[in-house]
Backbone as CSV, one residue per row, in Angstrom:
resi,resn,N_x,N_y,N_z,CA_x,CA_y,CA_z,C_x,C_y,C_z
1,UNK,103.847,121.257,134.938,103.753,120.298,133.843,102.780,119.167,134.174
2,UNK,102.792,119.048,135.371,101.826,118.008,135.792,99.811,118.392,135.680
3,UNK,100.135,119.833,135.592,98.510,119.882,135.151,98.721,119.952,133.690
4,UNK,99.629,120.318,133.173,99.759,120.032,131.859,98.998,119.040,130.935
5,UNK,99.847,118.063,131.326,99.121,116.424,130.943,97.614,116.543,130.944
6,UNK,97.418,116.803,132.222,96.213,116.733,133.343,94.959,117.182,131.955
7,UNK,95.168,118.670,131.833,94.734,119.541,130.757,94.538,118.897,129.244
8,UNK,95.520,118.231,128.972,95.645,117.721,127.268,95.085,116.479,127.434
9,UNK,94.995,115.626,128.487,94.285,114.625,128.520,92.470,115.195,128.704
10,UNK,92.228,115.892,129.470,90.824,116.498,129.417,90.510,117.057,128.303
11,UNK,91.532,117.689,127.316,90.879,118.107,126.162,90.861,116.678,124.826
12,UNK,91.261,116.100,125.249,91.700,115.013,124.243,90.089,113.589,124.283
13,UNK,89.663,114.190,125.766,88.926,112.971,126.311,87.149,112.835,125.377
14,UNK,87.353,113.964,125.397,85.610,114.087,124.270,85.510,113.844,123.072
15,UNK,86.933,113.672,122.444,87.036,112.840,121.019,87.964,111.442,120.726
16,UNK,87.427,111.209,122.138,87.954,109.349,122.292,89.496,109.082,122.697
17,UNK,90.433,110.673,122.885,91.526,110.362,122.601,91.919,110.052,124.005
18,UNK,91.799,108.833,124.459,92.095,108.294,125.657,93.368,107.787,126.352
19,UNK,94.150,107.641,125.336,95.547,107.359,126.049,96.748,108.444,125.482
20,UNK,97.171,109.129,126.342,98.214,110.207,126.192,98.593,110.088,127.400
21,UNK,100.213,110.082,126.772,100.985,109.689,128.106,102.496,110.302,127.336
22,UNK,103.324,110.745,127.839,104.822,111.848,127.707,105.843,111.267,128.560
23,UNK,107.180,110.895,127.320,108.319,110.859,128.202,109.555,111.536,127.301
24,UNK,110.704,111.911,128.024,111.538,112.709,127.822,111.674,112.448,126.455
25,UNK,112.323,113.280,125.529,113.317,112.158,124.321,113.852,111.936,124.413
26,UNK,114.738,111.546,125.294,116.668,110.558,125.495,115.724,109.193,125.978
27,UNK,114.702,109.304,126.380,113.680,107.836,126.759,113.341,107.018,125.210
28,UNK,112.567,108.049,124.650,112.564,107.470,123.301,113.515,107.515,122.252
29,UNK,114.553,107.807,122.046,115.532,107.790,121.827,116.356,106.283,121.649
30,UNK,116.615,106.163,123.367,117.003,104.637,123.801,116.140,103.555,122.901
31,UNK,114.838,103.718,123.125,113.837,102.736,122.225,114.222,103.012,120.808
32,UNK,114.297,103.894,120.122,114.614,103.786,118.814,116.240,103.577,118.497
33,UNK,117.184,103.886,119.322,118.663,103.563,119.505,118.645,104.672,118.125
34,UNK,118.610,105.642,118.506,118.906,106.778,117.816,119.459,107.899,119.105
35,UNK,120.654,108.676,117.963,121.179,109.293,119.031,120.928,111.540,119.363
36,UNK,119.464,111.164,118.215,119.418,112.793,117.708,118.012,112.753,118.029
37,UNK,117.099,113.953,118.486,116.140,113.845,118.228,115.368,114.341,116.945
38,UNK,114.074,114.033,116.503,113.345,114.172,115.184,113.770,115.430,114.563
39,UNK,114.290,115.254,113.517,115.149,116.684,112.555,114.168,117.542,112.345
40,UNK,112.712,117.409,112.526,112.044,118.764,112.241,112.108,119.648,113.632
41,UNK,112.420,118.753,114.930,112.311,119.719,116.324,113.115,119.316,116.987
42,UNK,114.354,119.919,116.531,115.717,119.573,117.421,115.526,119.894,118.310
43,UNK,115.298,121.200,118.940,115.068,121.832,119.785,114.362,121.205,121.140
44,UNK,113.472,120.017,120.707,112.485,119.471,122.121,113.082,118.623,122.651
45,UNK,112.283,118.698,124.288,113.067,117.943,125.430,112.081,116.815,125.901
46,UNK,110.620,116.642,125.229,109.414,115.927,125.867,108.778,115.608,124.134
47,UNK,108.210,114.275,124.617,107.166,113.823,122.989,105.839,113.154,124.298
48,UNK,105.013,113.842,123.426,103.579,113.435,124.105,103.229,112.368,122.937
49,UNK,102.805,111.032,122.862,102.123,110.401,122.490,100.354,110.306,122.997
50,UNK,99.495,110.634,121.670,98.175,110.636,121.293,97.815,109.644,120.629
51,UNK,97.029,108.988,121.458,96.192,107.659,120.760,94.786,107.309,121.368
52,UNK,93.849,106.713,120.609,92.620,106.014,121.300,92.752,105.142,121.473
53,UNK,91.844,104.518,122.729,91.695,102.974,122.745,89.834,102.705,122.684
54,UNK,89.857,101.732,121.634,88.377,101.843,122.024,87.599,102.411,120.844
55,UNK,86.393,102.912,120.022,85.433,103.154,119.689,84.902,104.735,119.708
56,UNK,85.667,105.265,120.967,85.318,106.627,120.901,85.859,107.910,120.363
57,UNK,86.817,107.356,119.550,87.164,108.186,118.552,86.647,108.066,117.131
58,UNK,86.416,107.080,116.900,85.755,106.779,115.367,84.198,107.741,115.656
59,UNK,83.743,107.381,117.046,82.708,108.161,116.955,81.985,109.353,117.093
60,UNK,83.291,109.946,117.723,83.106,111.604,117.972,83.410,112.138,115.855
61,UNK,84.116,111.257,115.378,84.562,111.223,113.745,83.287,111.297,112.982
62,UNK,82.647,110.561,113.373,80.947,110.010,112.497,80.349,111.692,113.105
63,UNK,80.000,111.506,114.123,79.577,113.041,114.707,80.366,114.139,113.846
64,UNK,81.309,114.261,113.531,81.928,115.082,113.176,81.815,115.369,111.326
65,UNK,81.796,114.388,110.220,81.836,113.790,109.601,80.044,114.065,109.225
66,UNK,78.894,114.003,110.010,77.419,113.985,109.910,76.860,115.833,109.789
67,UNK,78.161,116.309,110.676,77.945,117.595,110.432,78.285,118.296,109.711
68,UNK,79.045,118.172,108.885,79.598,118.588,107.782,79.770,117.926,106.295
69,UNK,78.500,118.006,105.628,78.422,117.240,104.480,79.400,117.261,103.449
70,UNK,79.643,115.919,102.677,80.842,116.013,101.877,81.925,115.647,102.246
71,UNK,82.331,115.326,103.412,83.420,115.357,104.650,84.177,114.167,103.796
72,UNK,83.398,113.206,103.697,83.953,111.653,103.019,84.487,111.831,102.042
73,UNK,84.097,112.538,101.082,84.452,112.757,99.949,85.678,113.350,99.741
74,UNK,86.571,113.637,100.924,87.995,113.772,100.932,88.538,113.004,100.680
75,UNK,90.012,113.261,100.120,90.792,111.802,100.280,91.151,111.102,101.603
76,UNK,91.389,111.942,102.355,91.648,111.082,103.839,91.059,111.784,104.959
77,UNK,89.525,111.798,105.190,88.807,112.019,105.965,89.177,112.034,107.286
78,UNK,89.085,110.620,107.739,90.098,110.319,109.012,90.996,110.869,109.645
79,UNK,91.920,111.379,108.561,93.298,112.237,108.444,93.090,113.601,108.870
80,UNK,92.689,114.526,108.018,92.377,115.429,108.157,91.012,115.881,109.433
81,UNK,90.200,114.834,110.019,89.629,115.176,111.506,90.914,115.291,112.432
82,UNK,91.570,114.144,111.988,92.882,113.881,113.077,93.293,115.099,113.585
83,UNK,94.204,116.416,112.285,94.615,117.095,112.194,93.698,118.473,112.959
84,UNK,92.313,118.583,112.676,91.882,119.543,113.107,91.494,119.443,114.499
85,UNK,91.383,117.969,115.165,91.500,118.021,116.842,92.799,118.103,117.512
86,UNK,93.677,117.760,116.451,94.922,117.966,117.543,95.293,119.423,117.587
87,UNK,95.048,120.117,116.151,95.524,121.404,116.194,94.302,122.723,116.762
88,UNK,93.214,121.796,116.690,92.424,122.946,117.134,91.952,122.765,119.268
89,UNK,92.309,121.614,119.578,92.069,121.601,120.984,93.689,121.387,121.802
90,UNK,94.149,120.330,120.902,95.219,119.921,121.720,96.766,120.891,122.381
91,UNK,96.592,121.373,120.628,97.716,122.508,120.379,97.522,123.299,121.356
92,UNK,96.389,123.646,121.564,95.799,125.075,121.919,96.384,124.956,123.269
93,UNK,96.073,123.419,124.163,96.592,123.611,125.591,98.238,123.738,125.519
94,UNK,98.901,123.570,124.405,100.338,123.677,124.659,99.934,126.203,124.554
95,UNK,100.009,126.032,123.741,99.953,127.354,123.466,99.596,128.726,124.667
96,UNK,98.059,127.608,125.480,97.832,128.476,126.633,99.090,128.477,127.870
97,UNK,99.603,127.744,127.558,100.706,127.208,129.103,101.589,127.788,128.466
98,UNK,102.096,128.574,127.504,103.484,129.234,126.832,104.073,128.099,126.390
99,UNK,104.088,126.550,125.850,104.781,125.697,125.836,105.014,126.099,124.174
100,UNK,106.297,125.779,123.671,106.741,125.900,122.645,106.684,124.120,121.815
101,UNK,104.932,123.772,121.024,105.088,122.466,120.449,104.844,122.477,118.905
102,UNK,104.912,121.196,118.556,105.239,120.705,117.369,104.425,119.534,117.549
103,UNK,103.509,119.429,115.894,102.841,117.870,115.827,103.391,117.427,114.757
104,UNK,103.531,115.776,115.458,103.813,115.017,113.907,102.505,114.043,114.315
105,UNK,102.638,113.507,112.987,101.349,112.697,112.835,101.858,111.159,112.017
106,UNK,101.162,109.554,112.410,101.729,108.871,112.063,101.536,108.539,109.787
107,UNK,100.159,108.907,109.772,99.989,109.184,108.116,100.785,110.344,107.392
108,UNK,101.823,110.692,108.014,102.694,111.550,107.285,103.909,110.802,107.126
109,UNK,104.226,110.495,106.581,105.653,109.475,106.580,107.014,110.296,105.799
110,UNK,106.564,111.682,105.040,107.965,111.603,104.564,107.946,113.809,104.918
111,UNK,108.964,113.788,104.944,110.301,112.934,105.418,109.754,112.489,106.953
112,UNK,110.862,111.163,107.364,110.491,110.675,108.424,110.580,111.064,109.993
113,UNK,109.419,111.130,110.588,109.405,112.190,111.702,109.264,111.217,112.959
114,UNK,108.564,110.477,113.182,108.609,110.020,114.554,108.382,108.492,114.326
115,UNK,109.076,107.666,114.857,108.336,106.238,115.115,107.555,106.057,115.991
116,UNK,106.357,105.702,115.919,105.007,105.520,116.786,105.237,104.285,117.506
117,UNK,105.778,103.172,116.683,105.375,101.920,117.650,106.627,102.318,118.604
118,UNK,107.765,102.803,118.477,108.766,103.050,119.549,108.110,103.581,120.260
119,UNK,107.677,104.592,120.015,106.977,105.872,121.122,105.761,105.076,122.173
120,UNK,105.448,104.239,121.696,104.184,103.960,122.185,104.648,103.014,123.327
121,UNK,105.837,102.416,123.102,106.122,101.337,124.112,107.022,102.026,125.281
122,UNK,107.826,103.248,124.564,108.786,104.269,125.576,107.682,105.101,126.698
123,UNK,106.707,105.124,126.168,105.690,105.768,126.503,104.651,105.133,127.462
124,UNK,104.874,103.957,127.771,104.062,102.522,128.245,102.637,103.456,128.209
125,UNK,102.032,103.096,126.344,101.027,103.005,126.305,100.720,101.688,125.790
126,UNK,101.356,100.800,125.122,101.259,99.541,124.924,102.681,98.821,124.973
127,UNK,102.115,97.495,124.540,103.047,96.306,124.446,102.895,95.826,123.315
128,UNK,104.279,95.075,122.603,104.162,94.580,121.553,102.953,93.113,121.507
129,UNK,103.266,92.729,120.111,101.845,91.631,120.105,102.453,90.928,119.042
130,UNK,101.811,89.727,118.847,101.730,88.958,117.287,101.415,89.344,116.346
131,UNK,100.716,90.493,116.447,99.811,90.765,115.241,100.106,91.921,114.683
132,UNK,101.628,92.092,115.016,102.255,93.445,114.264,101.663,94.569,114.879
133,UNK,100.309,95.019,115.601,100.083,96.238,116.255,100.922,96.269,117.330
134,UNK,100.638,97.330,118.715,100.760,97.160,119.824,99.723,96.839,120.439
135,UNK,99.412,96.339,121.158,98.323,95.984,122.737,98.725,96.383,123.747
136,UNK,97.182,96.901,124.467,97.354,97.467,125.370,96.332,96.624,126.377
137,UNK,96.665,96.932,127.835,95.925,95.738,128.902,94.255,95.936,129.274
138,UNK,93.842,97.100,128.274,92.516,97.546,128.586,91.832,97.111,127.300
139,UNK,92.184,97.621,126.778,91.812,97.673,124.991,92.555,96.881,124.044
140,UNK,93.315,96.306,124.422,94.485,94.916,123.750,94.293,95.495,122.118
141,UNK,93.756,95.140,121.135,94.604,95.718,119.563,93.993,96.860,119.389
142,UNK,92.638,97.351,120.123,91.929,98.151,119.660,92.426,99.917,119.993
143,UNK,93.635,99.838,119.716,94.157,101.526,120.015,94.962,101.729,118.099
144,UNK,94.909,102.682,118.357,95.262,103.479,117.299,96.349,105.128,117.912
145,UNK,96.996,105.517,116.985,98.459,106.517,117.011,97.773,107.428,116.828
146,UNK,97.646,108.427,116.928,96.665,109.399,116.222,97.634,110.938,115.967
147,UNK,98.583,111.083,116.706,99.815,111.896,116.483,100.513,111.902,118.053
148,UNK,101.856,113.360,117.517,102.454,113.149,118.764,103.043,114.300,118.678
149,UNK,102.893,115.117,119.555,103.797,116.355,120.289,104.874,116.366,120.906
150,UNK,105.859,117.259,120.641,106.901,117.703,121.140,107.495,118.616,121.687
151,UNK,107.722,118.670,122.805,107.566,119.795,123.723,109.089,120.486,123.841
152,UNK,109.266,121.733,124.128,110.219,122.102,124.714,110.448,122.303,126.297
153,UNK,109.869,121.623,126.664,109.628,121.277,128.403,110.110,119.842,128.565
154,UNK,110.194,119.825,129.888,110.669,118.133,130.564,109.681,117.824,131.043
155,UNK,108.789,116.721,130.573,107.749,116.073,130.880,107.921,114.087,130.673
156,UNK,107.663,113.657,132.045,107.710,112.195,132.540,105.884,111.601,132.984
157,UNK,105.342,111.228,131.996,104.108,110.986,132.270,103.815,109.488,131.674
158,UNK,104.489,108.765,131.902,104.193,107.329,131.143,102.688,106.883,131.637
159,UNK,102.390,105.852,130.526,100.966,105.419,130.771,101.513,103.644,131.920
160,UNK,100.662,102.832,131.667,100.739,101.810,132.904,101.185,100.610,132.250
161,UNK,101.339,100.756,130.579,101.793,99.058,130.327,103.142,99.480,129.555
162,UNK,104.196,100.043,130.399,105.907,99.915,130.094,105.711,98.204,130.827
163,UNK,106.695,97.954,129.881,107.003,96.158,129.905,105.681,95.368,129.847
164,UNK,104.608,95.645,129.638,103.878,95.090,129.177,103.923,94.037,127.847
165,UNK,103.980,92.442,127.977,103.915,91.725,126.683,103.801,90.846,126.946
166,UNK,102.126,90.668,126.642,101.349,89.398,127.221,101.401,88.180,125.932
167,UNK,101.981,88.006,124.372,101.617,87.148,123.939,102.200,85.975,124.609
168,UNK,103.767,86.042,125.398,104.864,84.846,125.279,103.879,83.941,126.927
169,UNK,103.259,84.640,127.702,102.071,83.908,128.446,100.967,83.555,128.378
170,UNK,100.283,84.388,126.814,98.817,83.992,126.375,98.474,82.126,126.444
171,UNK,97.465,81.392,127.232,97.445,80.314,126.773,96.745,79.997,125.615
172,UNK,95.892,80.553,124.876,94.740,80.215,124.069,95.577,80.596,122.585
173,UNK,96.052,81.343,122.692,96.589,82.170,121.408,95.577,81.919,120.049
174,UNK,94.579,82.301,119.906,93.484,82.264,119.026,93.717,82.969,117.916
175,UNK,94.710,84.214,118.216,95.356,84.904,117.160,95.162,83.963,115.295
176,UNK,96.085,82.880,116.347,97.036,82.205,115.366,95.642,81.311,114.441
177,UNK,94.943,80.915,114.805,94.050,79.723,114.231,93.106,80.579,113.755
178,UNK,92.507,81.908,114.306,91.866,82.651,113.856,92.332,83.065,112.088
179,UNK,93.746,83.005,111.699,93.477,84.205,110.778,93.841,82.729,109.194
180,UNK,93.165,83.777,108.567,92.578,82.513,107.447,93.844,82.340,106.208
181,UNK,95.129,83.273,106.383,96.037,83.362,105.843,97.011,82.291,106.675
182,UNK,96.820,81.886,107.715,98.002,81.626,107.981,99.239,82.013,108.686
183,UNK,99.057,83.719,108.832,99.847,84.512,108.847,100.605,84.850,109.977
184,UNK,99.996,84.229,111.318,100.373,84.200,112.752,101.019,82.880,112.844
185,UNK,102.132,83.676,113.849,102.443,82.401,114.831,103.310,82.350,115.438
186,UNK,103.529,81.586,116.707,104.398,82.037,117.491,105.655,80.883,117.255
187,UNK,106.613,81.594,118.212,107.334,83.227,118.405,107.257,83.985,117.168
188,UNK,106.661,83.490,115.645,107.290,84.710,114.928,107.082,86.008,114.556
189,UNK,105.552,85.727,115.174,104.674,86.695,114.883,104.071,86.655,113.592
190,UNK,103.888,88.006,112.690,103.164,88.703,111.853,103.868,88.300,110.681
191,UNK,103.327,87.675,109.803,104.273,86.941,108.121,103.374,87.838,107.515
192,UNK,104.416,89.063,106.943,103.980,90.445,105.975,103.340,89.607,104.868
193,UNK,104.070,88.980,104.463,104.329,88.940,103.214,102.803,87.814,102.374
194,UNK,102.942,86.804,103.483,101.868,85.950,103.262,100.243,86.645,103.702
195,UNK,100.085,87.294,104.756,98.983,88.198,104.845,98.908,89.052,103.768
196,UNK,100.088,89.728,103.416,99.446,90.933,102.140,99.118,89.900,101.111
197,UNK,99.567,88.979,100.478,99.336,88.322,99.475,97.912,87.740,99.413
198,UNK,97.481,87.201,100.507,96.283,86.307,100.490,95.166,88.043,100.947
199,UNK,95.386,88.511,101.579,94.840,89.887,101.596,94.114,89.983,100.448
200,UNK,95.210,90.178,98.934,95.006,91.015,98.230,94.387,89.982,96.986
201,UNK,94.380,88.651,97.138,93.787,87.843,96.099,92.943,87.433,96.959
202,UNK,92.280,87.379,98.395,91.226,86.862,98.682,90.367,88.102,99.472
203,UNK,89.738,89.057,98.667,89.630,90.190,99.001,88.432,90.033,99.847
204,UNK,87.415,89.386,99.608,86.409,89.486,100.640,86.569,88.908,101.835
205,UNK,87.504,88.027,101.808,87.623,86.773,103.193,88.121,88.080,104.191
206,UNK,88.562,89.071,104.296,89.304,89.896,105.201,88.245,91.246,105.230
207,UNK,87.564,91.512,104.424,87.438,92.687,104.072,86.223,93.335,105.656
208,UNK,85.421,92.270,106.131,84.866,92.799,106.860,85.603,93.479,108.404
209,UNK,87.214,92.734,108.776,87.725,92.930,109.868,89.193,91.362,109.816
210,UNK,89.961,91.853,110.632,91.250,91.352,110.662,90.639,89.854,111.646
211,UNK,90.709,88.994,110.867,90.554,87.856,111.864,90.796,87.658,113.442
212,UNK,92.444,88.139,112.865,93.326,87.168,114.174,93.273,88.362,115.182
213,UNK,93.229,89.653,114.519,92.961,90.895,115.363,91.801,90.874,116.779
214,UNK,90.252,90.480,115.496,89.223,90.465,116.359,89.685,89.158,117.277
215,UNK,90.270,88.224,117.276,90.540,87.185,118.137,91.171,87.055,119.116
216,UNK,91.909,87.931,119.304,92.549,88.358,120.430,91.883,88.337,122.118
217,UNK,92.548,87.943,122.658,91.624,87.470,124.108,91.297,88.994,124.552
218,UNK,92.582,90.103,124.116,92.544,91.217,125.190,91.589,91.963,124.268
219,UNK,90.607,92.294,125.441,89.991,93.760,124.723,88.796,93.929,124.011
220,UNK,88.560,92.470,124.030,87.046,92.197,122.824,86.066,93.383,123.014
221,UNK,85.879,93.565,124.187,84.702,94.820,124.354,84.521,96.159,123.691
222,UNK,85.896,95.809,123.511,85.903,97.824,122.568,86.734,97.223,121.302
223,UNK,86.444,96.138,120.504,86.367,96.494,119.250,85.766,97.594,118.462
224,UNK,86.534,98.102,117.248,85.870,99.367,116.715,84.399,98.684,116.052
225,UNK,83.960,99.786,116.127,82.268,99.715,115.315,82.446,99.386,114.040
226,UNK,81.742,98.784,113.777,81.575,97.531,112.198,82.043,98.571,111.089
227,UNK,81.548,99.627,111.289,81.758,100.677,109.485,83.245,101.396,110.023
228,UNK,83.653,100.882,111.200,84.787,101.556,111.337,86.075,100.376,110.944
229,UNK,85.956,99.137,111.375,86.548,97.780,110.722,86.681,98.290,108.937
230,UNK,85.306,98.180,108.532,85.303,98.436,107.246,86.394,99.403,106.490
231,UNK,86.220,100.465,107.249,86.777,101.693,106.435,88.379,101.561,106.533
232,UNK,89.018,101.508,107.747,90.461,100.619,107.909,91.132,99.419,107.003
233,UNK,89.872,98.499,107.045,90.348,97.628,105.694,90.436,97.438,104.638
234,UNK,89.515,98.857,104.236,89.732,99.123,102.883,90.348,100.079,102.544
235,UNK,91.207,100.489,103.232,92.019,101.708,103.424,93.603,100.619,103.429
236,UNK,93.620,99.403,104.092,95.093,98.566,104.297,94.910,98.510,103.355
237,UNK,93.557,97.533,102.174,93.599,96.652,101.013,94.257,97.925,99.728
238,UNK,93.768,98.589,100.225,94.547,99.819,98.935,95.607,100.151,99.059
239,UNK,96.174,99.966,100.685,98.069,100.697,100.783,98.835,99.223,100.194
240,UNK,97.560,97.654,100.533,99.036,96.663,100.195,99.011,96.156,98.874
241,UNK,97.826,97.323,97.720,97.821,96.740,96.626,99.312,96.837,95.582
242,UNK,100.168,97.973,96.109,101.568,98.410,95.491,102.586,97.509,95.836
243,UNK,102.479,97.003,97.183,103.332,95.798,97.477,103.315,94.343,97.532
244,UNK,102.143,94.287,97.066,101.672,92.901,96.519,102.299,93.138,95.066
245,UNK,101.987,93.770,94.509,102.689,93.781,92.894,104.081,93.678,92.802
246,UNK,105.084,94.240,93.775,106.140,94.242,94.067,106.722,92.580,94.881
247,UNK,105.613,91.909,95.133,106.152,91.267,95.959,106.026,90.201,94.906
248,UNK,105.087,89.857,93.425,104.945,89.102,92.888,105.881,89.193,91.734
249,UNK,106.350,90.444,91.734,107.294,90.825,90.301,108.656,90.501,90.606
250,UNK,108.794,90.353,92.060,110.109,90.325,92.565,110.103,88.576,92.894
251,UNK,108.929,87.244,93.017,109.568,86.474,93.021,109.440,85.319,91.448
């Protein structure tokens, strides 16, 4: 199992997917204080968490995306690359090793299959943050979920930031002054409600990239590439246009 990893991390590495790291499910489990594992794969004993940190997945995407015209013109472009690297490289190393897996993915939400931000922290690929993502100590906001496998094997492969959670020592916290809503602050973190709102009536002030995000001390170097900011935020501004309506009808 240990070249296992070894293997899915080498196949994962040429399309940016840089942090994969596996722990039992009674590990993630504890983190979600659930006492069953995910109802589509009772059966598994291991969840591999898949994520990038960094730039080099958006850009093996553009590469990918340049070769195949029309690509955009899907509804969820992004989505569907997601799907064809995990199932066409990743899968494949479960399959060569006889491993019996299963992908869930975090843009699939129903019915509900895995919690990512649990996984990700059971998994010490990140630490929580202010800013509602996780952070991580290399790449601080700039990682992304990209899916997650489930193994019928026992696999212990955590990444390096279990207990990782640098905001409650940050001195600068720039987060907070950075974002033009208001919306940070400590201890409370992330105010949904006031970010989606000013989000969604001050559409250009956000639209190029998340203020308090890019402000973040950890990680500045591998912010995503400018058309990759873009495409994310206009991808949030459309998921929080249903709950902004909800949030104004309801007060």
């Amino acid at each position: 199992m240990e070249r296992f990893i070894e293997n899915l991390r080498a196949a994962g590495a040429p399309f940016g997917l840089n942090l994969i790291a596996a722990v039992p499910i009674r590990v993630y489990l504890e983190q979600t204080r659930s006492a069953r594992p995910p109802s589509f794969a009772p059966q598994m004993r291991s969840i591999v968490v898949v994520a990038n940190g960094g730039g080099d997945f958006w850009r093996a995407f553009s590469r990918y995306r340049d070769a195949h015209p029309g690509w955009d013109e899907r509804q969820n472009p992004l989505d569907d690359f997601t799907r064809i690297v995990t199932e066409q490289h990743l899968l494949q190393v479960a399959h060569a090793e006889g491993i019996d897996c299963a992908a869930a993915y975090p843009f699939v939400t129903q019915p509900v299959t895995v919690n990512f931000m649990a996984l990700g922290r059971a998994a010490g690929v990140a630490g929580p943050s202010l800013l509602g993502v996780l952070v991580h100590p290399t790449y601080g906001p700039w990682i992304a979920f990209r899916a997650a496998l489930l193994l019928d094997r026992e696999l212990d492969a955590p990444g390096d930031a279990r207990a990782f959670d640098p905001c409650p020592g940050c001195v600068t916290r720039s987060c907070i002054s950075a974002c033009p809503a208001a919306a940070v602050s400590y201890p409370q973190g992330w105010d949904i409600p006031r970010c989606l709102c000013y989000r969604v009536e001050n559409e250009a002030a956000c639209a190029p990239v998340c203020h308090a995000r890019a402000a973040c001390v950890l990680g500045p170097e591998h912010r995503y590439p400018p058309d990759a900011l873009a495409y994310h935020q206009r991808r949030a501004l459309q998921a929080m246009r249903p709950y902004y309506d909800q949030v104004r009808s309801s007060g």
